[in-house]
Structures are given as structure tokens and as C-alpha cells.
mmCIF file of the C-alpha atoms, coordinates in Angstrom:
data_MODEL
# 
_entry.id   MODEL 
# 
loop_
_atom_site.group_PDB 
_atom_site.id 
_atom_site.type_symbol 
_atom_site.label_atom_id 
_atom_site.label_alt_id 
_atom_site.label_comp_id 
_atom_site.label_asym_id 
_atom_site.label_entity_id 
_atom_site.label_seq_id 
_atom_site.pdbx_PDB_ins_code 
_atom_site.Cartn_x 
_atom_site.Cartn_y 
_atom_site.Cartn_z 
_atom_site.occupancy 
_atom_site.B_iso_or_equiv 
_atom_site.pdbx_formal_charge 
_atom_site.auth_seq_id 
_atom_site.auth_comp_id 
_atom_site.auth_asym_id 
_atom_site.auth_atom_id 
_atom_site.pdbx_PDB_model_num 
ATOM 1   C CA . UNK A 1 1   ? 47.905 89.638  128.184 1.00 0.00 ? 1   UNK A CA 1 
ATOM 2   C CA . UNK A 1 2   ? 45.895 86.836  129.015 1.00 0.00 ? 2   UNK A CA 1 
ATOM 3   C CA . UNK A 1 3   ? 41.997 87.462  130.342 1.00 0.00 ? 3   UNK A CA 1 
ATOM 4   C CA . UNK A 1 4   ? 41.088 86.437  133.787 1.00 0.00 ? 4   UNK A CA 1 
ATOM 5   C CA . UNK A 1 5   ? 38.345 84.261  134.228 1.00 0.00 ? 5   UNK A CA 1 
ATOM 6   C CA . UNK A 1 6   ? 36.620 83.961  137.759 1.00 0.00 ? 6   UNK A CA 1 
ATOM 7   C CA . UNK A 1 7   ? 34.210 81.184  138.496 1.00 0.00 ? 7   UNK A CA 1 
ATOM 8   C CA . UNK A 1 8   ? 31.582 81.230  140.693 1.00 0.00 ? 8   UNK A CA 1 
ATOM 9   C CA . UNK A 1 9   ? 31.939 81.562  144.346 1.00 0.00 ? 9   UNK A CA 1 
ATOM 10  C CA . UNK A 1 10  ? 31.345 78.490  146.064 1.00 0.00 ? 10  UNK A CA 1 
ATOM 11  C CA . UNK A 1 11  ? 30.868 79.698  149.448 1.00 0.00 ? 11  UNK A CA 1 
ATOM 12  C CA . UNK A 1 12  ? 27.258 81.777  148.250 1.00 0.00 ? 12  UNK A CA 1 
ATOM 13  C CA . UNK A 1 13  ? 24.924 80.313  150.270 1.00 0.00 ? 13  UNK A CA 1 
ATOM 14  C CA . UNK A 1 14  ? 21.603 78.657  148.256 1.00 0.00 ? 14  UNK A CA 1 
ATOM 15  C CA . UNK A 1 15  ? 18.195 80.156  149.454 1.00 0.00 ? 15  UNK A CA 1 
ATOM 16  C CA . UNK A 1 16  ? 16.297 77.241  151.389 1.00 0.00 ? 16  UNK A CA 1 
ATOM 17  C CA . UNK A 1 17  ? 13.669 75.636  150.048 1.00 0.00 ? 17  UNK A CA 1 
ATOM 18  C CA . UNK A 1 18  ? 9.991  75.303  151.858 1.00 0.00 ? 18  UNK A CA 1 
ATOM 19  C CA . UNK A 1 19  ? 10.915 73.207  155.358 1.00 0.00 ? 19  UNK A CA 1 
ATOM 20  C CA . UNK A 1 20  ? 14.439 73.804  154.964 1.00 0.00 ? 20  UNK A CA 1 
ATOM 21  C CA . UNK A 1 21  ? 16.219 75.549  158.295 1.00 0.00 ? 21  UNK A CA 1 
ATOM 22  C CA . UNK A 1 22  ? 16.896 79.074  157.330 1.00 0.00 ? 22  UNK A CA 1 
ATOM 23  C CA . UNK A 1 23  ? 20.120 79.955  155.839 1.00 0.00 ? 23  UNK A CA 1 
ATOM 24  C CA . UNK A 1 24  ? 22.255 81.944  158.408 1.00 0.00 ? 24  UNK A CA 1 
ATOM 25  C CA . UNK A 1 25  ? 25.056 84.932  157.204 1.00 0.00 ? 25  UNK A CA 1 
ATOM 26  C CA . UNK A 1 26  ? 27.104 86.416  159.578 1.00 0.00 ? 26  UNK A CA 1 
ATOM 27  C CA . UNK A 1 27  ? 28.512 89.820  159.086 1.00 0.00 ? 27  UNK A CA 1 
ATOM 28  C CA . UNK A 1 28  ? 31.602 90.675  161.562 1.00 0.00 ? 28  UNK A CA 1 
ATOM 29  C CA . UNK A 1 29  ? 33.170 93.946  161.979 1.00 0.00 ? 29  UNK A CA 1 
ATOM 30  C CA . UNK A 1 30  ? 33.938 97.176  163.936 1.00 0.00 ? 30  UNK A CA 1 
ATOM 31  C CA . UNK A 1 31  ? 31.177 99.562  163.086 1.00 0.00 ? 31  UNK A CA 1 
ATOM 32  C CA . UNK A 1 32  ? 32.185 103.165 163.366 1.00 0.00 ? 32  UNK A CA 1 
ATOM 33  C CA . UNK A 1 33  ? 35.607 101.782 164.467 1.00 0.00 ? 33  UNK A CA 1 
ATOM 34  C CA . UNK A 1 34  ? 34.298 100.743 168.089 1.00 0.00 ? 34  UNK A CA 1 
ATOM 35  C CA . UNK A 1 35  ? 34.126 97.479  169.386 1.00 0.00 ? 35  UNK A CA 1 
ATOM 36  C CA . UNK A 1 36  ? 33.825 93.857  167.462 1.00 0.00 ? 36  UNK A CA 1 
ATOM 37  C CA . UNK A 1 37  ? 30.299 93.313  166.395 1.00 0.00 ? 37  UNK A CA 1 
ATOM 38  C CA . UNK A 1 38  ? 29.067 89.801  165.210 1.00 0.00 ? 38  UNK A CA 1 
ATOM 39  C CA . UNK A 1 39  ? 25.762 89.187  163.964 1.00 0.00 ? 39  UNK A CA 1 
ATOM 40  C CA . UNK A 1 40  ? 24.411 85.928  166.115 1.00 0.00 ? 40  UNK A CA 1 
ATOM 41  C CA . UNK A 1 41  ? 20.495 86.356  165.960 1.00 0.00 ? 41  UNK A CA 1 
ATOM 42  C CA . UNK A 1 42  ? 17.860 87.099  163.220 1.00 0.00 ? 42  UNK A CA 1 
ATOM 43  C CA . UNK A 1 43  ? 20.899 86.612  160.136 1.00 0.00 ? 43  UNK A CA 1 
ATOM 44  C CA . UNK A 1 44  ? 18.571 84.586  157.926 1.00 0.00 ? 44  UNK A CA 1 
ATOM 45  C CA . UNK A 1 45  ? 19.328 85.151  154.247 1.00 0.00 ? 45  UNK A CA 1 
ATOM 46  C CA . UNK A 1 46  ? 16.665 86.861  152.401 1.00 0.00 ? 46  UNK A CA 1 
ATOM 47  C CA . UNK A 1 47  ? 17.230 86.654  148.621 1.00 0.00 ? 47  UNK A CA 1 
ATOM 48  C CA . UNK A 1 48  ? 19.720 87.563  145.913 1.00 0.00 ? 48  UNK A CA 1 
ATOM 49  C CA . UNK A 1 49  ? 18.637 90.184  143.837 1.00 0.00 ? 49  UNK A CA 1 
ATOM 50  C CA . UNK A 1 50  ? 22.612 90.096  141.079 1.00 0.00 ? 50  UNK A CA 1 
ATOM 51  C CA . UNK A 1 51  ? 24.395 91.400  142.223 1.00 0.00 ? 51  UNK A CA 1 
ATOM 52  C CA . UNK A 1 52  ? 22.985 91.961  145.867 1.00 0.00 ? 52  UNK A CA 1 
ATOM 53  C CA . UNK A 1 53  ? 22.395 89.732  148.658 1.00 0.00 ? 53  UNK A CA 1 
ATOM 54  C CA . UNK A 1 54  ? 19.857 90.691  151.241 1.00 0.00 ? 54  UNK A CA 1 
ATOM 55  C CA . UNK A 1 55  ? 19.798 89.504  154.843 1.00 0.00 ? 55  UNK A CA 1 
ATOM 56  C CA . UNK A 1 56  ? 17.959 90.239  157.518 1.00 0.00 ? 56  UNK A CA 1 
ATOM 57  C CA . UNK A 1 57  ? 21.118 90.506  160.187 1.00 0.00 ? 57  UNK A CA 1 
ATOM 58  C CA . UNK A 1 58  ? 21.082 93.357  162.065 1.00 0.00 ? 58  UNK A CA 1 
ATOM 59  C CA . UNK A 1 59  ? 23.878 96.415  161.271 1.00 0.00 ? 59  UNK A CA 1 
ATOM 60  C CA . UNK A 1 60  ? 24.882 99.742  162.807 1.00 0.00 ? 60  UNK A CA 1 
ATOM 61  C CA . UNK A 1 61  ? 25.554 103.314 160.620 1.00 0.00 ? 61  UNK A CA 1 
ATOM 62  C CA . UNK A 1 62  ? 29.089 102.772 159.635 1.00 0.00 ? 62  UNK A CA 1 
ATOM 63  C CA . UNK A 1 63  ? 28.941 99.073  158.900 1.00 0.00 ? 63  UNK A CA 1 
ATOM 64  C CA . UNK A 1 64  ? 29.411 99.320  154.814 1.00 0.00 ? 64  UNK A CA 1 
ATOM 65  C CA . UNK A 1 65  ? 32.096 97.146  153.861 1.00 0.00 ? 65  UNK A CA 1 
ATOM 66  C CA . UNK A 1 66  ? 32.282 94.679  156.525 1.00 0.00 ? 66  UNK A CA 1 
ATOM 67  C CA . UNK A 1 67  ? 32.535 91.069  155.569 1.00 0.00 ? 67  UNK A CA 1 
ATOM 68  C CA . UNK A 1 68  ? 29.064 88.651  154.498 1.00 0.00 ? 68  UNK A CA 1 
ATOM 69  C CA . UNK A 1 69  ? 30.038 84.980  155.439 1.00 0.00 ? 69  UNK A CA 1 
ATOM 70  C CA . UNK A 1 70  ? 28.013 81.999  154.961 1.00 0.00 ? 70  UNK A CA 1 
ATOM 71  C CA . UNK A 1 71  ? 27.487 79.254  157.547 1.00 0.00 ? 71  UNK A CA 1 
ATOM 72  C CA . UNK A 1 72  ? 30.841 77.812  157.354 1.00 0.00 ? 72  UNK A CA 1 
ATOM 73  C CA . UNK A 1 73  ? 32.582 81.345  157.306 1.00 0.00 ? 73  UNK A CA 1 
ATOM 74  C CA . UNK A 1 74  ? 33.455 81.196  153.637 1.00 0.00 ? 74  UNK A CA 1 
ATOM 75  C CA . UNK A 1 75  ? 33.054 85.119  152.713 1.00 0.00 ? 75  UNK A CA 1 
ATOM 76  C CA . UNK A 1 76  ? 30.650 85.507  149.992 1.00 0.00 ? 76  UNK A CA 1 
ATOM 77  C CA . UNK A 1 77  ? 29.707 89.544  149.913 1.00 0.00 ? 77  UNK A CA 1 
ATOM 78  C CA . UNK A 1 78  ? 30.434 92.970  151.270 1.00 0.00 ? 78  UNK A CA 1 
ATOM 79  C CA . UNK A 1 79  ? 27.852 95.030  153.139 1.00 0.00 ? 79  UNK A CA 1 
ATOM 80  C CA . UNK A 1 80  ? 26.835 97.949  151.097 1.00 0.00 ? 80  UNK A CA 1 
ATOM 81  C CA . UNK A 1 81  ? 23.588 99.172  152.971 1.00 0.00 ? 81  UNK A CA 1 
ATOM 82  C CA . UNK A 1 82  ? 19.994 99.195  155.147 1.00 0.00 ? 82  UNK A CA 1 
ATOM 83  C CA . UNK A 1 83  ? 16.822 99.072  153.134 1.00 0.00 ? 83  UNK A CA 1 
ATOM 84  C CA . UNK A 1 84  ? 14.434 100.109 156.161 1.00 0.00 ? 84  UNK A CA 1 
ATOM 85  C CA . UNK A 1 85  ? 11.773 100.154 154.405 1.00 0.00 ? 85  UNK A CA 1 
ATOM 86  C CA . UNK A 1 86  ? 11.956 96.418  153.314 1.00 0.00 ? 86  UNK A CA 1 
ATOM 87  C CA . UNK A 1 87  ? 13.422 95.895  156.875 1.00 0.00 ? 87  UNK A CA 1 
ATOM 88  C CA . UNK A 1 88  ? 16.648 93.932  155.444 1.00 0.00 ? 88  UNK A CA 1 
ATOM 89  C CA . UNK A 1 89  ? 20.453 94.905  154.929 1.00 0.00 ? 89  UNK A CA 1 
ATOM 90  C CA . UNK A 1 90  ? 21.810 94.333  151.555 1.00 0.00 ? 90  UNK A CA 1 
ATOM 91  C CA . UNK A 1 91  ? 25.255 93.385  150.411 1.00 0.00 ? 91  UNK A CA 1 
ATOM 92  C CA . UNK A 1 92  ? 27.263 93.539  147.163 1.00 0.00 ? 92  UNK A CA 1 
ATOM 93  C CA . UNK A 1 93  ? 28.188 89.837  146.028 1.00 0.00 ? 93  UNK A CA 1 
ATOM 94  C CA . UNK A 1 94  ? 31.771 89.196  146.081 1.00 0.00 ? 94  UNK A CA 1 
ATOM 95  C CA . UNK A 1 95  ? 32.575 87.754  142.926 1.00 0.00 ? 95  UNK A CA 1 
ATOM 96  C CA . UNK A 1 96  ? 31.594 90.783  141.114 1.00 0.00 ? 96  UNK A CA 1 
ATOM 97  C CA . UNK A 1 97  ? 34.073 93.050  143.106 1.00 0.00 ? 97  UNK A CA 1 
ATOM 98  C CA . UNK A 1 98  ? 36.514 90.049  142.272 1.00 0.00 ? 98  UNK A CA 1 
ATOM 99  C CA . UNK A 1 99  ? 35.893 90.651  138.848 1.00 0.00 ? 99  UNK A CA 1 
ATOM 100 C CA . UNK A 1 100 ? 35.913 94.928  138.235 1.00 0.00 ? 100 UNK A CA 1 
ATOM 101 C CA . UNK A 1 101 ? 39.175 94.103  140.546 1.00 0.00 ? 101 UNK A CA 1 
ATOM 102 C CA . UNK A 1 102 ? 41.336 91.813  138.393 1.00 0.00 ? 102 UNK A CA 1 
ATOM 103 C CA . UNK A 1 103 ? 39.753 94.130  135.676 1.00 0.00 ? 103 UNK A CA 1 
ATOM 104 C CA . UNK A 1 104 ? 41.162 97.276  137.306 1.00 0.00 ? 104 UNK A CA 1 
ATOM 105 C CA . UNK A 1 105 ? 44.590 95.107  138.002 1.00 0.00 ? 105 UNK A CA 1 
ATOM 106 C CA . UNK A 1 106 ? 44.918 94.050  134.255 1.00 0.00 ? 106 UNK A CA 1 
ATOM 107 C CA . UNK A 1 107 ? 44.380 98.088  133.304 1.00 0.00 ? 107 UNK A CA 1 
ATOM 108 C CA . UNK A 1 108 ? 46.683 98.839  135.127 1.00 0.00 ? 108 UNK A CA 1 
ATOM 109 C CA . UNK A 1 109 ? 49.335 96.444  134.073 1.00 0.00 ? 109 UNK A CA 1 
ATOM 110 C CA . UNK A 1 110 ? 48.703 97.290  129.921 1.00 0.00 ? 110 UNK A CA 1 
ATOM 111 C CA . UNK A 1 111 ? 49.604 100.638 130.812 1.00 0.00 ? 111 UNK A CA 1 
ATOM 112 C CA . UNK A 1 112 ? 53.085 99.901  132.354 1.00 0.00 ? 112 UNK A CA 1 
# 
């Protein structure tokens, strides 16, 4: 069976340089299974830390898993959790999951 290569993700946003605008994520979603949440206000991207994200939008308590898009909604990580002490969310980059998932997929299929 033939390997899977991903590439990179080309919707992960690059970290702005000194004058640039900030670089805004949005991260949409039903926390706890209520209503439709997106974040609009204080979503700046914070840094990348492989293979985390962190952002500074704010989440609720059951938010893990929602969707990370970029500017022009291209999805480019999954929220994983709140680091209050740091006073940022972070989020697992998606091309990693990608990856451990075509992985998981080949397993699977050299078994059958």
C-alpha cells in the first residue's frame, strides 16, 4: 500500500510581524450543545507552539473540538483547551490530526 503524504496546510495563518494588523481566528460552535457561538472580538492569534496554536478568542467549558478558522474561514485547528494562567485558548493544528488519521485509515485497511 502506498504511504500518504500530507502537505502543509495552507490556510495556517502566519504570525504578524511588528506594525502588521493582528491576525484574527475565529472559532464557531455550540458549546455545551446550546446556542451558536462565534468568536467576533479579542481572536488575535497568539503563537504556534507544534503542534498547538494559541489564540486569545474567548471559549466556554465544553468548547473542545470546535473548529479554528483563519481570516478567510479556511479551518486550520481544533480547540483542545484554556490555559488561564497564560490567559489564551490553545488548539491542536489540523494537519497533524490529518496525518495520525490517514495513519489510523491505512491500519486499518492492511488488516482487511
Amino acid at each position: 500500500m502506498k504511504a500518504t503524504t500530507l502537505l502543509p496546510l495552507p490556510h495556517k495563518p502566519a504570525m504578524p510581524q511588528d506594525g502588521d494588523r493582528p491576525q484574527l481566528i475565529y472559532v464557531i460552535g455550540h458549546p455545551r450543545g446550546g446556542e451558536l457561538a462565534v468568536s467576533m472580538y479579542d481572536n488575535d492569534l497568539a503563537g504556534y507552539a507544534p503542534p498547538y496554536v494559541r489564540y486569545r478568542s474567548p471559549t466556554e467549558g465544553g468548547s473542545s473540538g470546535l473548529p479554528i478558522f483563519n481570516r478567510q474561514l479556511g479551518l486550520f485547528a481544533v480547540h483542545h483547551r484554556a490555559l488561564d494562567a497564560e490567559q489564551v485558548n490553545e488548539g491542536v493544528l489540523f494537519n497533524p490530526i490529518a496525518a495520525a488519521l490517514a495513519n489510523l485509515n491505512q491500519a486499518q485497511f492492511m488488516k482487511t
